[in-house]
C-alpha positions as CSV (number, residue, x, y, z in Angstrom):
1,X,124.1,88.0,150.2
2,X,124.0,88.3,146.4
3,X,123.8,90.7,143.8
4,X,121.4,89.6,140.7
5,X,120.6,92.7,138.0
6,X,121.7,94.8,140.2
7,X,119.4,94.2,143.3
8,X,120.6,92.7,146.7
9,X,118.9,88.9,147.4
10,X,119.6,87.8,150.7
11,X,119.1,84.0,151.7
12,X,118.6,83.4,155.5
13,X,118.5,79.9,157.4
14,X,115.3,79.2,159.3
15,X,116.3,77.6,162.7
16,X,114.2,74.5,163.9
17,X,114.0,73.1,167.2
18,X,112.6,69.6,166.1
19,X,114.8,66.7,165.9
20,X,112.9,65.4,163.0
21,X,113.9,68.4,161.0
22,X,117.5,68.8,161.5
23,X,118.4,69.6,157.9
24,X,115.2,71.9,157.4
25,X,117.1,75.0,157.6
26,X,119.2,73.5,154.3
27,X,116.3,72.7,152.7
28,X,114.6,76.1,153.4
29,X,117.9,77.6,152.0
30,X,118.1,76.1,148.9
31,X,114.2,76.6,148.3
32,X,114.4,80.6,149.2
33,X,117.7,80.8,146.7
34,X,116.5,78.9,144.0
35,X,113.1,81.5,144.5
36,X,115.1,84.6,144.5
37,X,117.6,83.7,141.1
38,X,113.7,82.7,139.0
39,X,112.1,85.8,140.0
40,X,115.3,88.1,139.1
41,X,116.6,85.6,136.2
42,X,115.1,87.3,133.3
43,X,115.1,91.2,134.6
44,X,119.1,89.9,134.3
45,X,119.0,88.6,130.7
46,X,117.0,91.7,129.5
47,X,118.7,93.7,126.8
48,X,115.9,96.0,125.6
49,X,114.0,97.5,128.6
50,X,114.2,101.8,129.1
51,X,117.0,100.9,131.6
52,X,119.2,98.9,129.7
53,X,119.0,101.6,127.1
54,X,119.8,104.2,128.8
55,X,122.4,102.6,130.5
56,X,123.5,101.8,127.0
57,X,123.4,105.0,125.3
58,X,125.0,106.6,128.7
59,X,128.1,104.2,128.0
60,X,128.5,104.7,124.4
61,X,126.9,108.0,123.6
62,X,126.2,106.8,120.8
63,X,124.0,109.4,118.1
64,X,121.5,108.2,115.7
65,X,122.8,107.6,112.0
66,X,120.2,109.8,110.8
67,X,122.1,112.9,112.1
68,X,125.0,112.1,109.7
69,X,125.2,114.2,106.4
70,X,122.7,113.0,103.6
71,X,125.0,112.7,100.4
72,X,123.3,110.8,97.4
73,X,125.5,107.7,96.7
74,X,125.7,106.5,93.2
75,X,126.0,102.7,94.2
76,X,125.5,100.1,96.1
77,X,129.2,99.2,95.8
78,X,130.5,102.3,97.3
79,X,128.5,102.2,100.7
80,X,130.0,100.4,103.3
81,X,129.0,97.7,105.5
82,X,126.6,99.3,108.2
83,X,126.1,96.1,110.5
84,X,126.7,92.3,110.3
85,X,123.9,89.5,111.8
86,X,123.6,86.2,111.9
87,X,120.1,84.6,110.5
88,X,119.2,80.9,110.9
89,X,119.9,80.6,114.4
90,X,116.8,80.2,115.6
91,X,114.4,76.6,114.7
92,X,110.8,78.0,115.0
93,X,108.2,81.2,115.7
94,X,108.3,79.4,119.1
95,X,112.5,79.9,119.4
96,X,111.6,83.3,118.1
97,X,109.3,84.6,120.4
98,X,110.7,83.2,123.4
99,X,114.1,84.9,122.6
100,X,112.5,88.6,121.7
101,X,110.4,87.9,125.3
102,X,114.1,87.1,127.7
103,X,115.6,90.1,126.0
104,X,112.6,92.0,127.2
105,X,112.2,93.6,123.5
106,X,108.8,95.1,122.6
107,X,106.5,94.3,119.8
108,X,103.8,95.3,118.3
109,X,100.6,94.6,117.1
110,X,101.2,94.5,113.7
111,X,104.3,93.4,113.9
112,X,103.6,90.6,116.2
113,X,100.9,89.3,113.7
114,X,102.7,89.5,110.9
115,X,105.7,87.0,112.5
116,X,102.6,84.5,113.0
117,X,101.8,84.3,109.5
118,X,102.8,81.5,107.2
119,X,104.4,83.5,104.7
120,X,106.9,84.5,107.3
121,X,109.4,82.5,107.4
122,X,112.9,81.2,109.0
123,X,116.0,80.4,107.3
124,X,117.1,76.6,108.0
125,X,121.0,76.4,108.5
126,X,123.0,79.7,109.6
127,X,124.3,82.6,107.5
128,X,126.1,85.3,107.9
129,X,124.4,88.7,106.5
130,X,125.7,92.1,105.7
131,X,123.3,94.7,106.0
132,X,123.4,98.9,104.6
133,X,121.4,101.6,106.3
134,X,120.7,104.2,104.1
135,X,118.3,107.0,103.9
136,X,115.7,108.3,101.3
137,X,117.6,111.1,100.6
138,X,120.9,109.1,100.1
139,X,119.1,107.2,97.2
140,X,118.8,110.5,95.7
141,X,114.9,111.5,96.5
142,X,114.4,115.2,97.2
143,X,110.9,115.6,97.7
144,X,109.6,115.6,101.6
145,X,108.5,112.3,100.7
146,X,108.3,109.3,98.5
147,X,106.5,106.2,98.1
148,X,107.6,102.8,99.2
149,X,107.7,101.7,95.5
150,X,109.8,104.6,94.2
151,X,112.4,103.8,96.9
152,X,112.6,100.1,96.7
153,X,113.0,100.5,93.0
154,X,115.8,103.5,92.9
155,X,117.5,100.9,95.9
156,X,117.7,98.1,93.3
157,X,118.7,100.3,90.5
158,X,121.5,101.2,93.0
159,X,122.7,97.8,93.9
160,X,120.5,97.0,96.7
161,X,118.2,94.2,97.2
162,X,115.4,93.5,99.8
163,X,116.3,91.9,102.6
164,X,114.8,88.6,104.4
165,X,111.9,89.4,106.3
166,X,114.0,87.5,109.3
167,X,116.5,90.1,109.2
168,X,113.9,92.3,111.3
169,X,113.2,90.3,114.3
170,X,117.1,89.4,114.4
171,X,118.6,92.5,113.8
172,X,116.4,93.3,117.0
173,X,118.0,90.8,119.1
174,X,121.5,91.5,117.9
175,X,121.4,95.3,117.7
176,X,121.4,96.0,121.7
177,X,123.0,99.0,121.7
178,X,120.6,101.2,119.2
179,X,120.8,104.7,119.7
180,X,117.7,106.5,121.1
181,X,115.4,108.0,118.5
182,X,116.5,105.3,115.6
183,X,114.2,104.0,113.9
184,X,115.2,101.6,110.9
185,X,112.7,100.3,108.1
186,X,113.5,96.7,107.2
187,X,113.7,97.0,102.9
188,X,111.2,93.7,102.9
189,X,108.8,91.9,100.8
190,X,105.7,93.2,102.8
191,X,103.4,90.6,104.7
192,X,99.8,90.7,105.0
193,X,98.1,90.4,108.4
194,X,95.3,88.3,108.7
195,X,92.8,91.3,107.3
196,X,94.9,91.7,104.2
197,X,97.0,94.5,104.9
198,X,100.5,94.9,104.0
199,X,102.9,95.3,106.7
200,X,106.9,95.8,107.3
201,X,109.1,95.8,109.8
202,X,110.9,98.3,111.9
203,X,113.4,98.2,114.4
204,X,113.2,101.3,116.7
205,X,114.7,102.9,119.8
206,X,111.9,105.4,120.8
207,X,113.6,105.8,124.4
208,X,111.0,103.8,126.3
209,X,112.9,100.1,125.5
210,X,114.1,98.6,122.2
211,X,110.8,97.5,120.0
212,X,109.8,95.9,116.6
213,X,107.0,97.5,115.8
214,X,105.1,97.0,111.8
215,X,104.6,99.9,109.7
216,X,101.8,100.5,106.1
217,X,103.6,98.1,103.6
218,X,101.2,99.6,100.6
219,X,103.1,100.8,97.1
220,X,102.5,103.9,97.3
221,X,102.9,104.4,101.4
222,X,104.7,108.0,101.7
223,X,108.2,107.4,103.3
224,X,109.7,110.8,104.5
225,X,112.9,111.8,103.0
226,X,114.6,111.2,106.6
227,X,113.9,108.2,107.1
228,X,116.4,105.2,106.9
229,X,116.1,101.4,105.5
230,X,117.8,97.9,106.2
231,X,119.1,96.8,102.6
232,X,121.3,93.7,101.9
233,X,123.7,94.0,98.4
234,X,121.9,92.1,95.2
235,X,124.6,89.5,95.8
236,X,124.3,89.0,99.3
237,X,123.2,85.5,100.8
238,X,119.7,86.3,102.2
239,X,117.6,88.5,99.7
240,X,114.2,88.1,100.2
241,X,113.3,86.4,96.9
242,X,116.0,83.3,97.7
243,X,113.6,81.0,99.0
244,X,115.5,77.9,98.4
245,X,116.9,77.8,101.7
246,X,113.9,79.5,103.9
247,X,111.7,77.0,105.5
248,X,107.9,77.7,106.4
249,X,108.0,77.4,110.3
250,X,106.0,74.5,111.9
251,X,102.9,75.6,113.8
């Protein structure tokens, strides 16, 4: 009897009779284990279905950041590290996808056609990347809402800079333990889909399994006040407009 994700599989020997098939029952053995670990292999390697989740947020209790006071910083400098990531661990879209599929993490359709495009692209070697969540209001907006341009350009004037468009898809597969109700816009260089329209990415916990889902990329796209972005520092390794050491992937 074994125990895989956290459902009994039980492997029984077939008797035979036949002289010819004395070592049947070994064979049938191996064939029904080997049947039982593929079909539960990747319900055990998921990370981002509802029930990992709430198993997760059971253990840690862990609140959103968005329920933390909203104090307007006055620089980059000041705000500390919110998360660290690796980028450049992964060789192709290919890589990519089939690691966002064994963790079980949902995407969608925006932001699934946006990771196919050309301009989205992978780091080559790896590097370490420190990221800052921060909040509309924390920039210093007051309205109920602002555009997309207004915030990206009171983040730079701050200290921030835009991140890699990579940092989305990884900061999925390495932030396991997202609260429920999170939902963090990646501060990107939007990507067009294949219609023209321009798209970034967020990485969201809406209590039904961990997603990356796309979001209206457009200028002047009204952000609410509430809502919190993925920056990296100016200085950081893995701004979006380094592109000496971003490879377009194969395809």
């Amino acid at each position: 009897m074994d125990l895989t994700a956290g459902k009994k599989v039980s492997c029984h020997t077939i008797r035979c009779h036949s002289p010819g098939w004395r070592r049947c029952g070994i064979h049938i053995v191996a064939v029904l284990c080997t049947a039982c670990t593929l079909l539960f292999a990747s319900e055990a390697s998921a990370q981002c279905t509802a029930r990992d989740v709430l198993q997760n947020q059971l253990r840690l209790k862990k609140a959103p950041s968005a329920d933390r006071p909203q104090i307007p910083i006055k620089s980059a400098v000041e705000v500390q590290v919110w998360k660290k990531i690796t980028i450049g661990t992964l060789a192709n879209l290919f890589a990519l996808s089939n690691a966002l599929d064994a963790a079980g993490c949902g995407i969608g359709n925006s932001a699934g056609e946006i990771l196919a495009r050309p301009s989205f692209t992978l780091r080559r070697a790896k590097a370490n990347v420190e990221l800052f969540a921060v909040s509309a209001a924390e920039l210093g907006f007051q309205t109920d809402t602002a555009s997309l341009a207004d915030i990206y350009a009171r983040a730079k004037k701050l200290g921030f800079g835009l991140a890699a468009a990579e940092v989305g898809p990884q900061l999925r597969l390495q932030y396991f333990d997202q609260p429920i109700g999170e939902f963090l816009i990646i501060g990107m260089e939007p990507i067009r889909t294949w219609k023209g329209a321009p798209v970034i990415l967020n990485v969201a916990n809406g209590g039904a399994g961990l997603i990356l889902i796309g979001q209206d990329g457009s200028p002047d796209a009204q952000i609410s006040m509430a809502s919190r972005f993925v920056f990296v520092r100016t200085n950081e390794a893995a701004p979006a407009e380094t592109q000496e050491a971003v490879a377009r992937i194969d395809r």
